[in-house]
N, C-alpha and C positions, 0 to 999 in steps of 0.2 A: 504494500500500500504506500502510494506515493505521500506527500506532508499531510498529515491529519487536522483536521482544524473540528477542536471541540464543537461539540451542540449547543451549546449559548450562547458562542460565539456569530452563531449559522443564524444570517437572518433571517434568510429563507423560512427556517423555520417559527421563527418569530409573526412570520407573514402569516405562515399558513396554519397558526393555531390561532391568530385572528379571525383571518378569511372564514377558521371552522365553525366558530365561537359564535361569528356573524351569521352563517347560513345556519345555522342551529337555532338561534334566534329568530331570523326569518322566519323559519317553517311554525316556531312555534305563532309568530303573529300572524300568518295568514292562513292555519288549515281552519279553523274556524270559519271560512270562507268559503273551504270546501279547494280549495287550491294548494297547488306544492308550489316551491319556490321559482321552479324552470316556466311554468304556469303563469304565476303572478307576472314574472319579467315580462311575457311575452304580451299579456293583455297592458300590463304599466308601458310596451313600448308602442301599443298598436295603439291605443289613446291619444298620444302624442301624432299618431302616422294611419290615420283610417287608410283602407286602401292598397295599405306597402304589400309588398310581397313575400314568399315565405324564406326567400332567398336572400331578401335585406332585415329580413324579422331576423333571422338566425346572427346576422352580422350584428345588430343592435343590440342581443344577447349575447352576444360573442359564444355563441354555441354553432355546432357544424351544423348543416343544412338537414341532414339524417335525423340529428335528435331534435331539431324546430319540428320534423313533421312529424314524430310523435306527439311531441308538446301540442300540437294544431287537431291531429286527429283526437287526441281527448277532450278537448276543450270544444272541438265540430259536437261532437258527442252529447258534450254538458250544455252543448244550448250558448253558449259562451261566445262563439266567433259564428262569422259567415263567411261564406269562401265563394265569389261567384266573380264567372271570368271578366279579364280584364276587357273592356269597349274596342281597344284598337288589336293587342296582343292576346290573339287565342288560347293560347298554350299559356299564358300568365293566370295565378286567380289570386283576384284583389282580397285580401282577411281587414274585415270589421267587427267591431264589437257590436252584441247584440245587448239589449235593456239589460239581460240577465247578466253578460258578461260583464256590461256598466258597473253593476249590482256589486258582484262580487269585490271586482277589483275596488270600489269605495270603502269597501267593509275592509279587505284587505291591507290597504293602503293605510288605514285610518290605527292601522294597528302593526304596521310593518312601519311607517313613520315614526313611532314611540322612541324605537331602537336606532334610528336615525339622529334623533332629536337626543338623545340618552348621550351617543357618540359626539354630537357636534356640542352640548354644553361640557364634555369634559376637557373643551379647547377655546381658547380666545382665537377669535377671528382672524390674526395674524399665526397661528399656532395652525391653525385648518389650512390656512392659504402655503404654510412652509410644509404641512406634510402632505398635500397633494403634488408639491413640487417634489418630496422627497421619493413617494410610491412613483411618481411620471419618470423620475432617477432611476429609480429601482427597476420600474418593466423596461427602460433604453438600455440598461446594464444586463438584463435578463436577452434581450434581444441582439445585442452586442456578442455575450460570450456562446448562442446559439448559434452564432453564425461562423465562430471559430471551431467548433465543434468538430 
């Protein structure tokens, strides 16, 4: 084994027992909604983007296009989305939210926001703006030594 670098040191890990900690939290404020977390993202991204496609939903969730259309087909399922083709691109189908999906994601949101709000009062506003510069560091650093790989 080439230099070892202890586990406290690894921030990596430090990320991702945040990251866990977080989506742990998520799921607990949104099943009550009757949603999982890959779920919520996708109706919180279609809100913003009636219309988009399932190829740019997946990009906004930063999930691959394979697990978006599971995510789509449960939610087609739940009443939640509508899928109907796009006017000019046949082969496109535009996803909207339907009342019930509205629904959810409010209930959702209104309790997946808690943990938001929990995260950004543990920072002054100068403290939030330096550690989104630090994580924007971290994924250029993470993206950097991928490409040395």
């Amino acid at each position: 084994m080439g230099m070892r670098m202890p586990a406290e040191e690894r921030l990596g890990l430090h990320i991702k027992r945040t990251e866990q900690a977080l989506i742990a939290a998520k799921q607990v404020a949104v099943r009550p909604a009757g949603l999982t977390v890959p779920q919520y993202a996708a109706l919180f991204a279609l809100a913003d983007n009636p219309g988009i496609s399932g190829a740019a939903l997946a990009r906004a969730c930063l999930v691959t296009p394979q697990a978006m259309t599971v995510v789509l087909k449960n939610l087609e399922e739940h009443g939640l989305v509508e899928r109907s083709p796009h006017p000019w691109h046949r082969n496109v189908l535009e996803i909207r939210l339907t009342e019930a999906g509205r629904g959810a994601l409010e209930m959702a949101d209104e309790r997946a926001v808690v943990v938001e709000r929990a995260i950004a009062e543990e920072f002054s506003e100068e403290e939030r703006q330096a550690l989104r510069g630090l994580l924007a560091r971290c994924n250029e650093a993470v993206t950097r030594a991928t490409s040395e790989l």
